[in-house]
C-alpha positions in Angstrom: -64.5 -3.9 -13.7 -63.6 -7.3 -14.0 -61.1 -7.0 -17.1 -59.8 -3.8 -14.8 -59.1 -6.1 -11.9 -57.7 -8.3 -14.2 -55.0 -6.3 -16.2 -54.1 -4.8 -12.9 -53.3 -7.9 -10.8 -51.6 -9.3 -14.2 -49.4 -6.0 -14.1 -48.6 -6.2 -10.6 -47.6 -10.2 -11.3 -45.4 -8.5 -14.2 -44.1 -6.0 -12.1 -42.9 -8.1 -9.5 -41.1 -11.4 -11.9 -39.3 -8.1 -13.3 -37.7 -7.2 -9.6 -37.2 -10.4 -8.8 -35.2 -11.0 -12.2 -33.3 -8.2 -11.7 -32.4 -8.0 -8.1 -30.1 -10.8 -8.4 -28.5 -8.9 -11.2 -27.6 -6.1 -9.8 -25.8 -7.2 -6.8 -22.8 -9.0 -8.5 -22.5 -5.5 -10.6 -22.6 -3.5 -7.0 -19.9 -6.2 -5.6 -17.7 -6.0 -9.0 -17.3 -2.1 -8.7 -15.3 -2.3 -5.5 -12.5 -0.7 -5.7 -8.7 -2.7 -4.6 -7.3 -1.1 -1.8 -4.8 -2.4 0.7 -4.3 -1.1 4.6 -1.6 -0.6 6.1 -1.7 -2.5 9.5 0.1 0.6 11.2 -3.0 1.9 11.0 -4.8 -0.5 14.0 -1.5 -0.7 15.3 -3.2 0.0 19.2 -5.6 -3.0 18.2 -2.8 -5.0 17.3 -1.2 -4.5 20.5 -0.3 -8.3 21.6 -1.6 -9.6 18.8 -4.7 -11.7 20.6 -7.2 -9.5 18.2 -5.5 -10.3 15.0 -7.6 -12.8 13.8 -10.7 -10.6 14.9 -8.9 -7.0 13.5 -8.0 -8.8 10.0 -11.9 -9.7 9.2 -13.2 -6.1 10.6 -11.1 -4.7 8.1 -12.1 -7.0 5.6 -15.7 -6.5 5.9 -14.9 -2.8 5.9 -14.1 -3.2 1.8 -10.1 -3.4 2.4 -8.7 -6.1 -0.2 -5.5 -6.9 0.8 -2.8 -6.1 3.5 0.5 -4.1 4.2 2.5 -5.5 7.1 4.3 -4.0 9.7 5.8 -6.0 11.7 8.5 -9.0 11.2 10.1 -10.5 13.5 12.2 -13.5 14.4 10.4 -15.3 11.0 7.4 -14.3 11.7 4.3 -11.6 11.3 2.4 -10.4 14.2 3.4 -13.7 16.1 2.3 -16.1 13.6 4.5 -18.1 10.9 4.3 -17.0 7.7 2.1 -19.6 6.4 0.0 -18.7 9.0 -0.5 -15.2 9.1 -1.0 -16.2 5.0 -3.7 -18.5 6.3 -5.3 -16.0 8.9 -5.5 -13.1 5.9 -6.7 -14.9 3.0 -9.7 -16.8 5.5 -10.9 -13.5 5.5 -11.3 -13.1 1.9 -8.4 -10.6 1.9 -4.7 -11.1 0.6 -1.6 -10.2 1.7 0.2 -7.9 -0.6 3.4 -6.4 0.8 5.3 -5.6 3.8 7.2 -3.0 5.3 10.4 -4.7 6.9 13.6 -3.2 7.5 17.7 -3.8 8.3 19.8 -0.8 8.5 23.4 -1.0 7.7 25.7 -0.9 11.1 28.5 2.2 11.5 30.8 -0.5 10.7 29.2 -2.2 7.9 28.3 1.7 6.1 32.2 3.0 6.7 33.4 -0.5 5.1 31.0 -0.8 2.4 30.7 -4.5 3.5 27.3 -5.7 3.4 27.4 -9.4 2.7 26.0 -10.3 6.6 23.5 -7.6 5.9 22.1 -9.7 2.8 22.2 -12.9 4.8 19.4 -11.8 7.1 17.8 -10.3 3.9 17.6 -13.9 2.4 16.1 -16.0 5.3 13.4 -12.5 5.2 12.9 -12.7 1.8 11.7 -16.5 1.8 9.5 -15.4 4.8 8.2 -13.2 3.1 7.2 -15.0 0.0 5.9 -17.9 2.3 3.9 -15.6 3.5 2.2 -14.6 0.4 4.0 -10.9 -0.3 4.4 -9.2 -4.0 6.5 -6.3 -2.5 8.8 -6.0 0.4 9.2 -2.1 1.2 12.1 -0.9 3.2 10.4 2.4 5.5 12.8 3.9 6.2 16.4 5.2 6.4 17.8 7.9 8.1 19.8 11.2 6.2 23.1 10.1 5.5 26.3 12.1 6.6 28.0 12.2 3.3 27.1 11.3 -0.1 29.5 8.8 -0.1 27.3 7.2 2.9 24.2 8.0 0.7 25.7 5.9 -2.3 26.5 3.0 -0.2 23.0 3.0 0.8 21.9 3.1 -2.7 24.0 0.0 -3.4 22.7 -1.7 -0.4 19.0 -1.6 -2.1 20.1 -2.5 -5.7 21.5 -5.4 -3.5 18.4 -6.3 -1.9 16.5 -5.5 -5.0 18.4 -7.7 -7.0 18.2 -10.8 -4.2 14.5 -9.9 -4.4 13.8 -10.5 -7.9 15.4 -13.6 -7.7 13.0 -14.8 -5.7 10.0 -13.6 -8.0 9.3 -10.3 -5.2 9.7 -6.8 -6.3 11.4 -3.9 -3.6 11.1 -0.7 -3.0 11.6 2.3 -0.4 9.0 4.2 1.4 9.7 8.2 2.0 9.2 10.4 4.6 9.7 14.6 5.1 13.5 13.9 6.0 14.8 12.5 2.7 14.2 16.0 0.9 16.6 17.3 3.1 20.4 18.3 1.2 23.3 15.8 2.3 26.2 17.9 2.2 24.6 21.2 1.1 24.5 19.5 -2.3 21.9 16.4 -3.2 18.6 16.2 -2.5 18.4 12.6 -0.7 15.2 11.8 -2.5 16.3 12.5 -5.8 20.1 11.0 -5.4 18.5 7.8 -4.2 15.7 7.9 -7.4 19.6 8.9 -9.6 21.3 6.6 -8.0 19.0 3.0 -7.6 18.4 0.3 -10.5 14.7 0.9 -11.9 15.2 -2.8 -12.3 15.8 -3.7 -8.7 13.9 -0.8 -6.8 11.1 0.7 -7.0 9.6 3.8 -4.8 6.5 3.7 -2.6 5.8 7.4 -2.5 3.5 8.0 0.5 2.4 11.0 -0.8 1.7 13.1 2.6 5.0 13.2 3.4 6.2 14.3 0.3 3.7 17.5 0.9 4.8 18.0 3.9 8.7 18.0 3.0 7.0 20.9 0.8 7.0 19.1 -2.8 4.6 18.0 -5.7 4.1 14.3 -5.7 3.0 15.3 -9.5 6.0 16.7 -10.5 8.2 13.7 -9.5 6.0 11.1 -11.2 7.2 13.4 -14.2 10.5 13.7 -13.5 10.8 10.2 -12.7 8.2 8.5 -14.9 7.6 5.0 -13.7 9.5 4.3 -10.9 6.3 4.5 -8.4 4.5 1.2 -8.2 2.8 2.0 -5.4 1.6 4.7 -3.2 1.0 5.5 0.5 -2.4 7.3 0.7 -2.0 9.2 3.7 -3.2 12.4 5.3 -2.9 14.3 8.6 -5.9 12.2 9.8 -8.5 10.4 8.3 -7.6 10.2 4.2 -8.9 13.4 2.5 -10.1 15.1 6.1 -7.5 17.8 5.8 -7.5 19.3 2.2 -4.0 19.8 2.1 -2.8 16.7 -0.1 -4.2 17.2 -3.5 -5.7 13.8 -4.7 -7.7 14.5 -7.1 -4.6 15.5 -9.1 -1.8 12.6 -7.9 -4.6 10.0 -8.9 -4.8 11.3 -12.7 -1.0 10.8 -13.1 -1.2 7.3 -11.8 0.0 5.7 -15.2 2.8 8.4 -15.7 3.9 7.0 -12.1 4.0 3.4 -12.5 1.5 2.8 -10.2 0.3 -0.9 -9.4 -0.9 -0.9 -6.2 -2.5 1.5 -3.5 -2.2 1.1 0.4 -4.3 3.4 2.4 -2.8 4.2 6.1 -4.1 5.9 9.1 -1.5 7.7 11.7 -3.7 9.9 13.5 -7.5 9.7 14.1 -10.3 12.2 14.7 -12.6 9.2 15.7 -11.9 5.9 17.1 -9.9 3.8 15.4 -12.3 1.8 13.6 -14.3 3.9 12.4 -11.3 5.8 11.0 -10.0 3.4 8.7 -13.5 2.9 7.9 -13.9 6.3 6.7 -11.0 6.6 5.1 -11.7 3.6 3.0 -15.2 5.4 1.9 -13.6 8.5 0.6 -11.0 6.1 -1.8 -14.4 4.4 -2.3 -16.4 7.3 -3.4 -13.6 9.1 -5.2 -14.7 9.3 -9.1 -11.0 9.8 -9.9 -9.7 6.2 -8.3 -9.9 3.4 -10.3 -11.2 0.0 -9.3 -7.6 -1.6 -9.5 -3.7 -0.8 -10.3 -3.1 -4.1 -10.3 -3.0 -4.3 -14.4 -2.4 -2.1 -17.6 -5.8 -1.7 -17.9 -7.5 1.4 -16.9 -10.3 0.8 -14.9 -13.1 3.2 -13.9 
């Protein structure tokens, strides 16, 4: 009885040096499979009101599982009311970084029927040292309405290889962001998507598909990363509501021709919500995080799992 009691308490000693061994072991494992994913801050856009929560919004989302941040708004120098080095501050206290932004400067009537953009590219300079103060990789332009003519689409075109080309001059990288509208025909005869993919420098732009829309103007985001291999660095994961609530964007397939699109980067953004807004982004970020066919990061030319 004695040897019994003996063995057993030894293999209950045994038993719990192995858990305590191994605990330890298993967290760093749990912590190193989480995947990089960036939110756009669109998404808590009604949080981010007058900007009083932003220190308070930033860590929420960080402790969420979001790695790094899309901005969307720039003004006057600075990013939700703080200076760049600031708002650079602000994101990376929370563990996060800040990847890219979404900033814009249309072309006046007068500076698109002259061709003249030089004042145009002024602003873009002071933005683009903002922007690298701040910490950005990318600066995406969101948007741009359908031109009247081609010849007002090519001068557009122009206008990003500019910016493009002032961009990686400063060590950034630039690209567009699509909508529905821009697989509309200008003049009966171009699609506007693929004129602008035709008519950009792969060397100055690049295109963040956000791949909803592109559904929803009624085409395959797979079929243009094989049309246009490479020119997608980074992608808008979007749906009608919550990411991967409606069915009708077809994930599972755009995320096995990531590598045929160039991707580098991933930013997950919330228009519409079924729950509040929190718990929205929340979810979404679980689905990318449960997803078997999304790798941990795009950030290199590995493949991760």
């Amino acid at each position: 009885m004695k040897i019994y009691k003996f063995l057993s308490a030894s293999l209950f000693s045994l038993t719990m040096l192995f858990l305590s061994c191994s605990s330890p072991a298993t967290e760093p494992s749990k912590q190193a499979s989480k995947k990089e994913v960036c939110i756009q801050l669109y998404s808590v856009r009604s949080l981010l009101k007058d900007n009083s929560q932003l220190e308070q919004v930033l860590q929420q989302l960080a402790d969420m599982g979001y790695t790094s941040v899309e901005t969307a708004q720039y003004s006057d120098g600075k990013f939700y009311g703080k200076t760049p080095q600031e708002f650079k501050q602000l994101v990376e206290k929370t563990g996060m970084t800040v990847l890219s932004a979404h900033t814009n400067r249309p072309l006046t009537e007068e500076e698109l029927a002259s061709g003249n953009f030089d004042k145009a590219l002024e602003w873009w300079k002071q933005c683009i040292a903002d922007h690298k103060a701040a910490g950005m990789k990318y600066i995406v332009t969101p948007w741009m309405g359908v031109p009247k003519t081609l010849k007002d689409l090519q001068t557009n075109c122009d206008y990003l290889n500019a910016i493009g080309k002032l961009c990686k001059e400063a060590g950034l990288q630039y690209g567009y962001h699509n909508h529905a509208h821009e697989f509309q025909k200008v003049e009966d005869k171009e699609v506007m998507y693929d004129y602008m993919l035709s008519h950009t420098d792969p060397a100055y732009v690049f295109f963040q598909m956000d791949v909803y829309w592109v559904v929803r103007g009624q085409n395959s985001p797979v079929d243009y990363f094989t049309k246009y291999p490479g020119r997608f660095k980074m992608l808008h994961i979007k749906d009608h509501r919550e990411i991967g609530q409606s069915g009708m964007v077809g994930y599972d397939a755009i995320f096995r021709h990531t590598d045929e699109a160039g991707v580098q980067g991933i930013v997950a953004e919330i228009e519409q919500y079924s729950v509040p807004v929190l718990e929205s982004v929340k979810q979404s970020l679980d689905y990318l995080q449960d997803a078997p066919f999304v790798k941990t990061s795009y950030s290199s030319t590995k493949t991760n799992g």
